[in-house]
TORPA-4810 file (N, C-alpha, C, O; in nm, 3 decimals):
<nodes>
NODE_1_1.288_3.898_1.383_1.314_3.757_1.388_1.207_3.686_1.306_1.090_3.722_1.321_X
NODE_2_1.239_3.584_1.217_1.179_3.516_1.120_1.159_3.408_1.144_1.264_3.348_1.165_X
NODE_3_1.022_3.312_1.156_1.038_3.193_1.191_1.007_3.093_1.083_1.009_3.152_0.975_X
NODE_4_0.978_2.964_1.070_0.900_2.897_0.979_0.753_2.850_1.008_0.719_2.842_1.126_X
NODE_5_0.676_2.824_0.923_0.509_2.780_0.965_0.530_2.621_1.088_0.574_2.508_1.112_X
NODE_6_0.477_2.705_1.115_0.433_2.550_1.227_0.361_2.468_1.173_0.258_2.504_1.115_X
NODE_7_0.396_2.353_1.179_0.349_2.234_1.133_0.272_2.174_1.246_0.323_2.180_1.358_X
NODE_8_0.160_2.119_1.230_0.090_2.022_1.366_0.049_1.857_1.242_-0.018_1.820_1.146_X
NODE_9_0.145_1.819_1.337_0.169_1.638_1.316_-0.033_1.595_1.410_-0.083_1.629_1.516_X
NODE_10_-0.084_1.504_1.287_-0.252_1.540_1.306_-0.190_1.373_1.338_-0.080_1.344_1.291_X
NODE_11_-0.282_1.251_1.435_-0.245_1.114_1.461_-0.321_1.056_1.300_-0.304_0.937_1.273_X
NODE_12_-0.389_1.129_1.215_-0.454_1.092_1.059_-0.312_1.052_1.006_-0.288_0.936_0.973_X
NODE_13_-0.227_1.145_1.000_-0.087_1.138_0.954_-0.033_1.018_0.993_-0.019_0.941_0.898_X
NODE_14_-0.008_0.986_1.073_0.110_0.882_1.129_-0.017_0.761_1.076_0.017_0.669_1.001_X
NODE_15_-0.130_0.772_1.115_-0.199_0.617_1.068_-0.205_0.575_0.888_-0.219_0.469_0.827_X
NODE_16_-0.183_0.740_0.840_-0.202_0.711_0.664_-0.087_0.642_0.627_-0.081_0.568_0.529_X
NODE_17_0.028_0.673_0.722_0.183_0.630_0.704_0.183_0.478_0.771_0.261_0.396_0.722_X
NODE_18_0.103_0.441_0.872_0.113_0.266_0.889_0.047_0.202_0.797_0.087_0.098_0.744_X
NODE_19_-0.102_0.283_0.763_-0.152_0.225_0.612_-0.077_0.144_0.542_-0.075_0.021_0.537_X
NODE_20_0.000_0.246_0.473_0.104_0.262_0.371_0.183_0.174_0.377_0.207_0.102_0.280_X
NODE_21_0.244_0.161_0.499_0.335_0.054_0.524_0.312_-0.118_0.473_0.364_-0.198_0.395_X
NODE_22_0.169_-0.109_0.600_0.063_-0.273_0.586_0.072_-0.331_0.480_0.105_-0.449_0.465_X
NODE_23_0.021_-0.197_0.335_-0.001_-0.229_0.237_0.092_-0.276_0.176_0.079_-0.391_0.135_X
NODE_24_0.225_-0.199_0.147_0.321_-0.284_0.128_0.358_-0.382_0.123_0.408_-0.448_0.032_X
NODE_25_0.317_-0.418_0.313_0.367_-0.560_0.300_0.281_-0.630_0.261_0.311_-0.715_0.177_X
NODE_26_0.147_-0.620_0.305_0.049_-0.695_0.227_0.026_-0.735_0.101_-0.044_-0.831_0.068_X
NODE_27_0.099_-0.641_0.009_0.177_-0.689_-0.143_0.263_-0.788_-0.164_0.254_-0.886_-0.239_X
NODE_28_0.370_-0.745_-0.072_0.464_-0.867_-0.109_0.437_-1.003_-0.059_0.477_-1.109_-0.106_X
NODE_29_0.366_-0.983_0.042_0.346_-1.142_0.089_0.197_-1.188_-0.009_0.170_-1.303_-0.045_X
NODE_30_0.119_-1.070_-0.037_0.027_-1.161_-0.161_0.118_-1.186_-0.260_0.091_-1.303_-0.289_X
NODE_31_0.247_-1.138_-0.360_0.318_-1.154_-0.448_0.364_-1.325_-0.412_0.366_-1.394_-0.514_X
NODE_32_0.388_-1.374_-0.326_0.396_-1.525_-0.320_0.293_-1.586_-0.291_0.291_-1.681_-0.370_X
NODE_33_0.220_-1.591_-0.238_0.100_-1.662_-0.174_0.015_-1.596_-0.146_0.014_-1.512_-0.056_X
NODE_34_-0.104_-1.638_-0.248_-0.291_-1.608_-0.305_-0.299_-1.517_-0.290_-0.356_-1.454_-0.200_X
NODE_35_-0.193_-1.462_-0.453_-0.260_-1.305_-0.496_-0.365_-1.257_-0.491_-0.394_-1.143_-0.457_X
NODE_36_-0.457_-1.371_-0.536_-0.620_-1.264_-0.574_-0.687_-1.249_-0.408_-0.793_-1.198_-0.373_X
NODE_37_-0.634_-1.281_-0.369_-0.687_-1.255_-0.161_-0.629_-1.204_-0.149_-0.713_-1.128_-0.102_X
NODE_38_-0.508_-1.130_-0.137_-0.428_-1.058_-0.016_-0.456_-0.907_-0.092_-0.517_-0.806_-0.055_X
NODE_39_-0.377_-0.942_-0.221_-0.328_-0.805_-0.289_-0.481_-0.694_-0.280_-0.468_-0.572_-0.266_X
NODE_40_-0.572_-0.738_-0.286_-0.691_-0.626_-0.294_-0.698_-0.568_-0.199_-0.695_-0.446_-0.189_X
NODE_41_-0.710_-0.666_-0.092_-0.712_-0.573_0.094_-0.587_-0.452_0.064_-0.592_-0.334_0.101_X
NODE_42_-0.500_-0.504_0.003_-0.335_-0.389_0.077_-0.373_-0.320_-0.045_-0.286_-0.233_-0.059_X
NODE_43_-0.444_-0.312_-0.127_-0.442_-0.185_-0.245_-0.582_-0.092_-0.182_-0.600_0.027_-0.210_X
NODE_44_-0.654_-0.157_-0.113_-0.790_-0.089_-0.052_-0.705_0.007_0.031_-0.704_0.130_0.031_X
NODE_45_-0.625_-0.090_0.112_-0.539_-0.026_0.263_-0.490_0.091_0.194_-0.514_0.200_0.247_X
NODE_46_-0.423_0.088_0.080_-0.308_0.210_0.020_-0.445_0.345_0.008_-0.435_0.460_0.050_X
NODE_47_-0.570_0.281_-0.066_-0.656_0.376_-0.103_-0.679_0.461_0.010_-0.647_0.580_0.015_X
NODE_48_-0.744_0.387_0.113_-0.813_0.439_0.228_-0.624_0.568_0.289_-0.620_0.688_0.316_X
NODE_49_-0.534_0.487_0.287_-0.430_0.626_0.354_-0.440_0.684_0.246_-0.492_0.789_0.284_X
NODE_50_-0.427_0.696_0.120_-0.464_0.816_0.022_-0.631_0.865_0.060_-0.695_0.895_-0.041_X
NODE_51_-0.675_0.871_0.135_-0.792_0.952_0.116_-0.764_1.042_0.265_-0.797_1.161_0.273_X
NODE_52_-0.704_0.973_0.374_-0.651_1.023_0.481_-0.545_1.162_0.444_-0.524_1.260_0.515_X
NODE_53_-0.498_1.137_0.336_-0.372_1.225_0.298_-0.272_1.250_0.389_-0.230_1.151_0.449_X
NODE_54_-0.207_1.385_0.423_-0.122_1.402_0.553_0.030_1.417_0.459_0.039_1.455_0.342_X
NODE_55_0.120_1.382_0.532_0.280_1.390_0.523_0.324_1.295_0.399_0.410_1.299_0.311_X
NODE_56_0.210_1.201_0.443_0.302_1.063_0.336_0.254_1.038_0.241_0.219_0.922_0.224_X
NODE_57_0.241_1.095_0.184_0.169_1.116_0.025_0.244_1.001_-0.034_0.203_0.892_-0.074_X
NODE_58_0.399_1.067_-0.030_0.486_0.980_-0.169_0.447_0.853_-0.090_0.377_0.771_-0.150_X
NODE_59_0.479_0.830_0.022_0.485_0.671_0.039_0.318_0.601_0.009_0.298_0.485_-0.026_X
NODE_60_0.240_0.679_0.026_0.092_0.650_0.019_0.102_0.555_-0.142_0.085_0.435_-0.167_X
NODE_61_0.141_0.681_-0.232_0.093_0.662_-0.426_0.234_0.554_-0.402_0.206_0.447_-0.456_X
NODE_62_0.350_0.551_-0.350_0.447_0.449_-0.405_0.334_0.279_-0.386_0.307_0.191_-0.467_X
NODE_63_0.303_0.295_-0.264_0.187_0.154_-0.216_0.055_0.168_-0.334_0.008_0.058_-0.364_X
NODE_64_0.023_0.226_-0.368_-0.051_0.206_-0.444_-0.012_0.128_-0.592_-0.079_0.044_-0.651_X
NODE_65_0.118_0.185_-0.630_0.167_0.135_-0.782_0.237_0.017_-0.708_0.232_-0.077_-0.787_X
NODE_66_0.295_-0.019_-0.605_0.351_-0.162_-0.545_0.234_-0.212_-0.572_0.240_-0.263_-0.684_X
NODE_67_0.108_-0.227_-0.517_0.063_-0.295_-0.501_-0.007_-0.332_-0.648_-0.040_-0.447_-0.678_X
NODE_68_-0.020_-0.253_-0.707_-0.066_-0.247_-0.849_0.057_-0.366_-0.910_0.008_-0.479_-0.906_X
NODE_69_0.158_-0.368_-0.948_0.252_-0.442_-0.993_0.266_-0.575_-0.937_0.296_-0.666_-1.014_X
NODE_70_0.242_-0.610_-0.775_0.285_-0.677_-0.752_0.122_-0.776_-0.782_0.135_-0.896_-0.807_X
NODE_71_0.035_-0.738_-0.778_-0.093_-0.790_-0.856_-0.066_-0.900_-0.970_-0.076_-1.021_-0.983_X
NODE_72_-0.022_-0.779_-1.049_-0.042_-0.776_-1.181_0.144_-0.926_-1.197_0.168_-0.995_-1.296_X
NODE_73_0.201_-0.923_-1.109_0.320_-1.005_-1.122_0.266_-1.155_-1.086_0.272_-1.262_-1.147_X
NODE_74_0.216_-1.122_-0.971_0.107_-1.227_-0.885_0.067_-1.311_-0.944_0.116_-1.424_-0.948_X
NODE_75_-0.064_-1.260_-1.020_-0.143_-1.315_-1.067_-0.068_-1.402_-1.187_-0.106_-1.518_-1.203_X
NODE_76_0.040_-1.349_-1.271_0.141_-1.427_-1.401_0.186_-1.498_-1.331_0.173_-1.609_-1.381_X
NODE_77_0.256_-1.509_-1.199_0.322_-1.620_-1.163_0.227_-1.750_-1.116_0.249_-1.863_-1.160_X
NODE_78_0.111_-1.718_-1.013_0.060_-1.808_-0.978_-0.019_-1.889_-1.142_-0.047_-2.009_-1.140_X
NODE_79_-0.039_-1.821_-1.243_-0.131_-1.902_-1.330_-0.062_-1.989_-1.371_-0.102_-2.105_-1.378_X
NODE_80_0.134_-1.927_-1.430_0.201_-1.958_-1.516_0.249_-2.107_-1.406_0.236_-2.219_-1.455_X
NODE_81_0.295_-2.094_-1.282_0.288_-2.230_-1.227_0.204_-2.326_-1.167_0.224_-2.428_-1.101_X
NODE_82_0.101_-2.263_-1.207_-0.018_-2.397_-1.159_-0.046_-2.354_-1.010_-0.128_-2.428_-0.956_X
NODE_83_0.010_-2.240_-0.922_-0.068_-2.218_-0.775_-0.206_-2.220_-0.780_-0.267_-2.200_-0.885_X
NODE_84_-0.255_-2.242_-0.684_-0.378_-2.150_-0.644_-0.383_-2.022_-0.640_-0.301_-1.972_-0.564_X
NODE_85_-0.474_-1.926_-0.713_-0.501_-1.798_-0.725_-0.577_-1.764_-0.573_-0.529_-1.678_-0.500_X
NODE_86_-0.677_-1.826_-0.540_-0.733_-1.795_-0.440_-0.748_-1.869_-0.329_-0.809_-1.823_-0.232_X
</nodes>
């Protein structure tokens, strides 16, 4: 009888994956309102679950390039209409 490797679900895992999440949102809601404040915390947040590693890798690096873009969108929209950056 043949089994597969056991996997042990570590609680590092599931927190690199709420990281991940935060960050997310912490992108999109800096993507409307005061990019240069929000977006750094949720790209730190993405870093710190990439250093945690675990299961959620892809979702980890997807929060990282979200948050990278939505920066980089951020920052063109708030200049190009006169918001406040910070």
């Amino acid at each position: 009888m043949s089994t597969g490797p056991i996997s042990e679900q570590r609680p590092a895992d599931a927190i690199a994956g709420f990281l991940a999440a935060l960050s997310v949102l912490g992108s999109a809601i800096g993507l409307t309102y005061r990019p240069a404040r929000l977006i750094p915390f949720a790209i730190l947040l993405a870093v710190i679950a990439a250093a945690m590693g675990g299961r959620h890798s892809r979702l980890v690096a997807s929060a990282v390039v979200i948050g990278g873009v939505c920066f980089v969108v951020g920052m063109a929209v708030a200049v190009i209409t006169n918001h406040p950056v910070f």
